[in-house]
C-alpha positions as CSV (number, residue, x, y, z in Angstrom):
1,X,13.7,51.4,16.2
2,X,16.9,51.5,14.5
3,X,18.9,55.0,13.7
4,X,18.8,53.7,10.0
5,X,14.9,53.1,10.3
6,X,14.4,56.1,11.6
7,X,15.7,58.1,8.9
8,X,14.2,56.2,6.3
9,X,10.8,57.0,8.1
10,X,11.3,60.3,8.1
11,X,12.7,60.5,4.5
12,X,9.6,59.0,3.1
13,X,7.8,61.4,5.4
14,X,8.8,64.0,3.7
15,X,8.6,62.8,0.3
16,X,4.8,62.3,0.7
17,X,4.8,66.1,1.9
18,X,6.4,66.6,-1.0
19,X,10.1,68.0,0.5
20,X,13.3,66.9,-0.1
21,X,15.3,65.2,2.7
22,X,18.1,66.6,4.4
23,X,20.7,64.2,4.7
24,X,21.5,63.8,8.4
25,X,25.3,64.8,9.7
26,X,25.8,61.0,10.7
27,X,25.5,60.8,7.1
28,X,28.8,62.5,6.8
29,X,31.7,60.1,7.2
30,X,34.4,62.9,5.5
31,X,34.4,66.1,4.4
32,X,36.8,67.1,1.6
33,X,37.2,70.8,1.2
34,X,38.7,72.6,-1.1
35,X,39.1,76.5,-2.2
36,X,40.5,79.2,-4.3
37,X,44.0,77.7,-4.4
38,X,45.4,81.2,-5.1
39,X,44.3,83.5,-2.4
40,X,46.9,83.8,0.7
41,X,46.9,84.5,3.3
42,X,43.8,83.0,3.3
43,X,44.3,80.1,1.7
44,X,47.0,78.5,-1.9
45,X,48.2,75.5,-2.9
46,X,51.1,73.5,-1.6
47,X,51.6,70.3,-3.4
48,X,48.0,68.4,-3.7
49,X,46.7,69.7,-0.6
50,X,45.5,73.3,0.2
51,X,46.6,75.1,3.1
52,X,46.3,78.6,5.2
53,X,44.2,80.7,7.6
54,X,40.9,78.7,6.1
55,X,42.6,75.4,6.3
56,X,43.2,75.9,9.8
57,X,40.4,77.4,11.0
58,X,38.0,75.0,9.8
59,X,40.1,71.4,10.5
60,X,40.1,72.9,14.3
61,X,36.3,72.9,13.8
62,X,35.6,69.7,11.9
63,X,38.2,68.2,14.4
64,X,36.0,69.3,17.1
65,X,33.3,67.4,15.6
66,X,34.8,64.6,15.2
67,X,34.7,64.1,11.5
68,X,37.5,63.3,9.4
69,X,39.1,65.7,6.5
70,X,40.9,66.5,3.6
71,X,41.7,70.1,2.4
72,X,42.3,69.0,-1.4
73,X,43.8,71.3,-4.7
74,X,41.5,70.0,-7.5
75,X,42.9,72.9,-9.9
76,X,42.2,76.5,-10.6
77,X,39.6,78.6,-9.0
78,X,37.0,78.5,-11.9
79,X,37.2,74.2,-11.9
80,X,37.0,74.4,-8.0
81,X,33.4,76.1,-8.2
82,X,32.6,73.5,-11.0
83,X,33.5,70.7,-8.9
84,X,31.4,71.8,-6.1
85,X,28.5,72.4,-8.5
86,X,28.6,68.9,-9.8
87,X,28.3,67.8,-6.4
88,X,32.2,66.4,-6.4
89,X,33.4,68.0,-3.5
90,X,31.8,69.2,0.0
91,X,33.2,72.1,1.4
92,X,34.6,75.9,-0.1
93,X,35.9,77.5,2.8
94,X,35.8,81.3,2.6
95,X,34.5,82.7,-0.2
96,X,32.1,85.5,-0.9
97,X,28.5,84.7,-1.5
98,X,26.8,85.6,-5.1
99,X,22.8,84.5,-6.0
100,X,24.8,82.4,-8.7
101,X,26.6,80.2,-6.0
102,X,24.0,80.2,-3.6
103,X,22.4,77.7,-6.4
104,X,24.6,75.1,-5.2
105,X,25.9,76.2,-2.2
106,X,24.5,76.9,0.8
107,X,26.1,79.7,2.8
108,X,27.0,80.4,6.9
109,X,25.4,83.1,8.1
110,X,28.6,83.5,10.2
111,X,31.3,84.9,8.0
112,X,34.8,83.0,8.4
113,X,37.3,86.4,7.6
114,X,36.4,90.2,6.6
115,X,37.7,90.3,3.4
116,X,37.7,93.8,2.0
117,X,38.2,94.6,-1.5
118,X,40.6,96.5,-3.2
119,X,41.9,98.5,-6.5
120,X,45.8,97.8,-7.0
121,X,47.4,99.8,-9.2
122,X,51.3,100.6,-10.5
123,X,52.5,103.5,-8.0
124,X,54.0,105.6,-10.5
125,X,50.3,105.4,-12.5
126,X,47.9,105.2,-9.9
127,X,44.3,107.9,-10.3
128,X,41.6,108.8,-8.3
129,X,39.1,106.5,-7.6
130,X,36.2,107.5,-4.7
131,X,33.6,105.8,-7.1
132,X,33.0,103.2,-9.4
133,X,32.4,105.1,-11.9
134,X,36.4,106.4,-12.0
135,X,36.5,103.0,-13.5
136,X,34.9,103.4,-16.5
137,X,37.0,103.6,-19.7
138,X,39.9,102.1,-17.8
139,X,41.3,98.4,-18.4
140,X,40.9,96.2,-15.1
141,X,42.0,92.6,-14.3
142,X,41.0,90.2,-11.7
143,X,41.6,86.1,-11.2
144,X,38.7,84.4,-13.3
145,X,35.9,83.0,-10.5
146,X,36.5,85.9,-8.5
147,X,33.4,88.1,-7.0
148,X,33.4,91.5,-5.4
149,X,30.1,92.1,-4.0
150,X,26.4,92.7,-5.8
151,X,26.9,95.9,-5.9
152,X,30.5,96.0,-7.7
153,X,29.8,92.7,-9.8
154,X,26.4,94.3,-11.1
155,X,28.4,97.6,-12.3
156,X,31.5,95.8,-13.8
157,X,28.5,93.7,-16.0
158,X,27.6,96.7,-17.3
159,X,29.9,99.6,-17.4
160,X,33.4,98.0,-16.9
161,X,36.0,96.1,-18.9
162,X,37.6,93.5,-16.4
163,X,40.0,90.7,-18.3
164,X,40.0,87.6,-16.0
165,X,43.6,85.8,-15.7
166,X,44.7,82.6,-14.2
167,X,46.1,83.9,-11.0
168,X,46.7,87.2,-9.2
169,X,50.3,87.1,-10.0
170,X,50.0,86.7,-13.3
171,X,47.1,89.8,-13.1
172,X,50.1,92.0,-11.5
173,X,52.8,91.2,-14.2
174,X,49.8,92.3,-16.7
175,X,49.8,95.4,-15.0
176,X,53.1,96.1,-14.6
177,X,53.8,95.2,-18.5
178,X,50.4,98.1,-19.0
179,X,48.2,95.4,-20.4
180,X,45.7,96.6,-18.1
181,X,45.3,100.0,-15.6
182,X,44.2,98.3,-12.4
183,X,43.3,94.7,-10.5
184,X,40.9,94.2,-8.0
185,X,41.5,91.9,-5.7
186,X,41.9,90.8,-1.8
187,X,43.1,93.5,0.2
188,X,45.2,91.0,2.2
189,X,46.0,88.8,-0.8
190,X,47.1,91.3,-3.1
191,X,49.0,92.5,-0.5
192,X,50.4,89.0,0.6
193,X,51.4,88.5,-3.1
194,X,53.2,91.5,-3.7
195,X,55.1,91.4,-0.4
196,X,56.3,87.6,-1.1
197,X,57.1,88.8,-4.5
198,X,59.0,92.1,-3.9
199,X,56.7,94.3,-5.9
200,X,55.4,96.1,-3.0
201,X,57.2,99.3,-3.8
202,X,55.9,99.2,-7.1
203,X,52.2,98.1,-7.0
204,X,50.0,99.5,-4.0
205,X,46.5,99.3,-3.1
206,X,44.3,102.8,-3.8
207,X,43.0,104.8,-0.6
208,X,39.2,103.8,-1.1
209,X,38.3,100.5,-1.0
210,X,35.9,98.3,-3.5
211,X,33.6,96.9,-0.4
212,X,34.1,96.2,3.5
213,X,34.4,92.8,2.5
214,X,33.6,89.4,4.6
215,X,33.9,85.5,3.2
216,X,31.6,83.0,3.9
217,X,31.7,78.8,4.3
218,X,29.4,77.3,1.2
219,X,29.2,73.8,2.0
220,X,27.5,71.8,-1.0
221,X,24.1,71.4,-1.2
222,X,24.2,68.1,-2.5
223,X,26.4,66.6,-0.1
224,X,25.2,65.2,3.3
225,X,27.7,67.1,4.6
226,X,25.4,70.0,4.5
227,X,24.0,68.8,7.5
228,X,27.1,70.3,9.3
229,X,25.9,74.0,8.6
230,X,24.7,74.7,11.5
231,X,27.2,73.2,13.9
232,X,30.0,75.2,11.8
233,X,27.9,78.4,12.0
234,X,27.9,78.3,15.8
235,X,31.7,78.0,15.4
236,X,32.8,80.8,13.4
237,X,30.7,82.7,15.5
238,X,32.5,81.8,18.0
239,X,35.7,81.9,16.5
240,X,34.9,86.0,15.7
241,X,33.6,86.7,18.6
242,X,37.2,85.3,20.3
243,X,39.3,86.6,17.7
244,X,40.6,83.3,16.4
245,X,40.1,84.5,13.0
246,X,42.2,87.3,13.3
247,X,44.8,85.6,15.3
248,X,44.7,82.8,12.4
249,X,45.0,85.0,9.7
250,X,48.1,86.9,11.0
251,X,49.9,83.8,11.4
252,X,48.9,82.5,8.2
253,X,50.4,85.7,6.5
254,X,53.7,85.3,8.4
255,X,54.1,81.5,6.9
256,X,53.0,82.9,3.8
257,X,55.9,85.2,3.6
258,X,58.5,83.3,4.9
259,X,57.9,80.3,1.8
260,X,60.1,80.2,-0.9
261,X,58.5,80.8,-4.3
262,X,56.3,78.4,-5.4
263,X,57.8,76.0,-7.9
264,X,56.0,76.1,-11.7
265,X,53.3,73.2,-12.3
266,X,53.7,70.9,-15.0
């Protein structure tokens, strides 16, 4: 019996039983991947392509496996989660999980980075913050699409007043113009940004952090490259357990820093 025949056999096994069939990894001949293109060290946007710790972490994987790849910029955050929702892309490399994406995404139990969460604020205005609840009554940014945890998002629903802007840099010139008191974000991204940018000794995270943070892969559930979840699991795994993912991340911040500015998009 054929490979082909053999899925189709099973396929229609299942359909009688009444499941769905899971598409089968030969069934994946590429993945493209894409991601929050304004998120370094992790990951940003460099011409139509998207690079960083992420980028290389996973193309060492999917290399490993033998299946071909493109890390792709499809636009800003909030379009990236639409694309993968409509089933137009396969792959967001590290990002946090949320009930709302787990509708079309399925996660790794492995994470691929911590990722802890913090409040930034202007040095000279900064306040006390050891709960949430110092939040309340104060004006907070954050990049639209972004998540913080169940426990943070939940509150911010209902007690908080976050303003979501395009990117993070443009959330830190709100804050240092006082259009809003605070922005959460990326402990290593914010601090990535405000390096590269030389705001550093003006903008600083607070003491307490938001959440001791990890990301997650969330490949498509309607691609067959779903199928790879498992075998990518088993790698990041691995890739903790080795400190890879550390190692990756580091190196990702020095390139990061060392860029020129990015040029403005048309």
């Amino acid at each position: 019996m054929t490979l082909k025949r053999l899925l189709a056999g099973i396929a229609q096994a299942l359909a009688l039983l009444g499941l769905p069939a899971l598409p089968a990894a030969a069934q994946c001949k590429r993945v493209v991947l894409s991601a929050n293109p304004d998120y370094p060290p992790y990951h940003w946007a460099e011409g139509d392509r998207i690079v960083g710790a992420s980028i290389a972490l996973t193309g060492r994987m999917l290399d490993e496996l033998g299946v071909p790849w493109e890390a792709r910029f499809v636009g800003p955050w909030p379009r990236v989660l639409k694309l993968a929702e409509q089933g137009q892309i396969d792959l967001i490399v590290s990002l946090k999980p949320t009930p709302e994406r787990e509708a079309f995404l399925a996660f790794t139990q492995s994470p691929a980075f911590p990722n802890p969460m913090a409040v930034f604020t202007v040095k000279a205005q900064s306040f006390k913050f050891e709960s949430f609840s110092d939040l309340i009554g104060r004006r907070g940014g954050r990049t639209a699409g972004d998540r913080f945890g169940e426990a943070f998002d939940r509150f911010a629903e209902q007690s908080l007043k976050l303003e979501d802007g395009l990117s993070l840099g443009h959330n830190f010139q709100k804050l240092l113009a006082d259009r809003v008191d605070y922005v959460v974000t990326g402990l290593y991204t914010g601090r990535a940004q405000l390096i590269r940018e030389g705001l550093a000794d003006r903008i600083a995270p607070l003491p307490r952090l938001v959440n001791e943070g990890f990301i997650h892969h969330g490949f498509v559930r309607r691609s067959p490259c779903v199928a790879l979840l498992e075998a990518v699991d088993a790698r990041l795994a691995a890739a903790r357990k080795s400190g890879l993912d550390r190692r990756l991340l580091e190196e990702a911040l020095l390139e990061w820093q060392q860029r020129p500015g990015p040029a403005p998009r048309p």
